[in-house]
N, C-alpha and C positions, 0 to 999 in steps of 0.2 A: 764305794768309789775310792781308788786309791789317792790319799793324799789334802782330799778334802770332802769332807761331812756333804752330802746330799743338800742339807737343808742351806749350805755356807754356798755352796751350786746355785740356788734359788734365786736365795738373796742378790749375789752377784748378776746372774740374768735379768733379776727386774731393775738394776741400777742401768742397765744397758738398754735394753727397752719394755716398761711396765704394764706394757696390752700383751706379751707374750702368754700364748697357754701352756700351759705346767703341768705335765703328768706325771708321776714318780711311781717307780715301779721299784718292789721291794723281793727279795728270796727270801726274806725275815719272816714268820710267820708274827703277827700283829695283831689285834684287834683294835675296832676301829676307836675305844675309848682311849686302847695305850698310846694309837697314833697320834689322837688328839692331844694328848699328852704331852706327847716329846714334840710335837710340834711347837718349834717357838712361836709367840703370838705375832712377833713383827714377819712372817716366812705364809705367804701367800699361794696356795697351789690351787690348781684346779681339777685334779683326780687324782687317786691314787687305786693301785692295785699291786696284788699279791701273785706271785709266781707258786704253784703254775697257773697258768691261766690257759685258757682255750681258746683258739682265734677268734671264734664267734662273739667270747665275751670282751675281750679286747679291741674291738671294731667298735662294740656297744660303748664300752667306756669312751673311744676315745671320741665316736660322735657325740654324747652327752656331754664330752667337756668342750668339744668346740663350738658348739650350740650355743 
């Protein structure tokens, strides 16, 4: 994201409203240890996935996060 960090995105979203849900979606190929990783501990999301993805499984994700 040009300009500012994905997770600096977050952050600022839940200072505006904290019930939002968060899905983040990546073209970085990750695994889910390194994600957890680099995720800062105070940056709150509620899914995440990896490009490419399939519409079938991006429906599934995104009903499991607004569940």
């Amino acid at each position: 994201m040009p300009g500012m960090p994905g997770f600096e995105f977050v952050r600022k979203v839940r200072e505006i409203e904290p019930n939002v849900k968060i899905l983040l979606m990546s073209a970085f190929e990750i695994s889910d240890l390194e994600f957890s990783r680099a995720l800062p501990s105070d940056t709150k999301i509620d899914g995440f996935v990896q490009k490419p993805v399939s519409p079938k499984e991006l429906v599934r994700v995104i009903e499991d996060t607004v569940v």
